[in-house]
N, C-alpha and C positions, 0 to 999 in steps of 0.2 A: 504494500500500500504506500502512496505518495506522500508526501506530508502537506499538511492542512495548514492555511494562516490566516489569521485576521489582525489586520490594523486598525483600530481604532483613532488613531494620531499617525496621520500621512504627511512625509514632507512632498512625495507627491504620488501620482498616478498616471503614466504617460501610456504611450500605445508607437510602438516604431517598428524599423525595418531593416532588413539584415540582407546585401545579395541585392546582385544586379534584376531592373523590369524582366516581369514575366518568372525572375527566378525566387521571387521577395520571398522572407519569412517573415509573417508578423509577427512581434509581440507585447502582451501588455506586461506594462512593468512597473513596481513599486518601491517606495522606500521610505520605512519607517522606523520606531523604533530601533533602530541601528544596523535595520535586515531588510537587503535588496533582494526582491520576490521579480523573476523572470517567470511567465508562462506563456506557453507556445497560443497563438489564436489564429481563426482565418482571415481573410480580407473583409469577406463576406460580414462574418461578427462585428467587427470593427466599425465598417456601416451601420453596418444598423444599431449597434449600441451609441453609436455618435447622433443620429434620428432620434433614439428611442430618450434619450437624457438631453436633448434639444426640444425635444418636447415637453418635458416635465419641468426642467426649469421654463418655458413659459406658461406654466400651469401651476406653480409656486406662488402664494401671496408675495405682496412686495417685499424688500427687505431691502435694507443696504448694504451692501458687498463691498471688499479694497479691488486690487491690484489684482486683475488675471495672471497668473503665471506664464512665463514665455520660455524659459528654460526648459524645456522636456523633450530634450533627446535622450535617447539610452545610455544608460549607464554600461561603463564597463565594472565584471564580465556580465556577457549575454547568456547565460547558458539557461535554458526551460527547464524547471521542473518538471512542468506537466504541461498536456495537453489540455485546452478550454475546450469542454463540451458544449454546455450551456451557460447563458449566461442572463441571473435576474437581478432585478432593481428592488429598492424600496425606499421609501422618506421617508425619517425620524426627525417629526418635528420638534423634540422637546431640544434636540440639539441642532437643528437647521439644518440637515444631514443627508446625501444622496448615498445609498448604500450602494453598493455596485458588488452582486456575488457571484463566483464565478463556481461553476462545477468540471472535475474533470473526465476527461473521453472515457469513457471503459467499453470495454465488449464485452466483459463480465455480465452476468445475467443479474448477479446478484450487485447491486448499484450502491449496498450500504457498505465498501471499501472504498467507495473513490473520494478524492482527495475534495475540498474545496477551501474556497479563498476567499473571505470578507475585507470589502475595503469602506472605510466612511471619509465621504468628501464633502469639501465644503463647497458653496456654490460656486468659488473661483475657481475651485482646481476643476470643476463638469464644465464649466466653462472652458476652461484652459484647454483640458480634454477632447472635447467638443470640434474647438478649434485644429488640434494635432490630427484628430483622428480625421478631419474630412479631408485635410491638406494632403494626408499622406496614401488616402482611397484616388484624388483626383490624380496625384502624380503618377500612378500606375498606368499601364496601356489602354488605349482607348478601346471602348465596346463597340463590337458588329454591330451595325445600325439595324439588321435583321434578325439576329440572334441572340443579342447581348453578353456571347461570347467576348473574352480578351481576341483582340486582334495581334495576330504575329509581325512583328517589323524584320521580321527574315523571311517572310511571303510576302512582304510588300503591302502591309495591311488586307492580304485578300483571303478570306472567309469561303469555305467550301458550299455556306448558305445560298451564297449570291448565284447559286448554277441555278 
């Protein structure tokens, strides 16, 4: 079995990239309490966790916030504990708080050994986040305008769709 973390007190929550277009691995990454937490994710996750908490912070009462964080590239080293299966949200209002919980991959039948990961953020760092994570979905290869496949820039952007 993997091991399990939860951060309470995040210096931060980032999401980046490893390896040339088309070859990228993502991952989300933390750092807290004095313990940098790498896990491997998809691209795919990444989107839509970036949608999904762009959403919610507009759906949060008002509140005043500081300084978005702009620092969030990966720390060295990179290495994955685990792979992200799944991945749920929650807000703890008593402490103004976006949960962000991650589950890991299994092919295990039995799903109560896999590992997962609790992170609590504040509205700057979903912000912040927010921000990394669409920057680093756009930078990737552009999608088949009929398949929404990744397009190959070693076929010349051309799509076996378009026959």
């Amino acid at each position: 079995m993997s091991e399990s973390y939860e951060f309470a007190e995040l210096d931060f929550l980032t999401v980046g990239t490893l390896g040339p277009k088309g070859q990228r691995e993502f991952y989300l990454q933390a750092r807290g309490d004095g313990r940098l937490v790498s896990l491997k994710i998809e691209k795919q996750q990444v989107a839509a966790l970036a949608d999904y908490l762009d959403r919610i912070l507009g759906q949060l009462p008002d509140a005043e916030t500081g300084a978005i964080p702009d620092d969030l590239g990966l720390r060295e080293p990179v290495i994955a504990s685990w792979a992200v299966g799944s991945i749920g949200l929650a807000y703890a209002q008593e402490s103004d708080q976006l949960i962000v919980m991650a589950e890991e991959l299994s092919e295990a039948d039995d799903e109560r050994d896999t590992a997962h990961a609790r992170f609590a953020l504040s509205r700057e760092q979903v912000a912040g986040l927010v921000e990394r994570a669409r920057h680093l979905v756009a930078a990737g290869r552009a999608p088949c305008p009929f398949c929404g496949q990744p397009l190959e820039p070693r076929n010349h952007d051309w799509c076996p769709c378009r026959n």
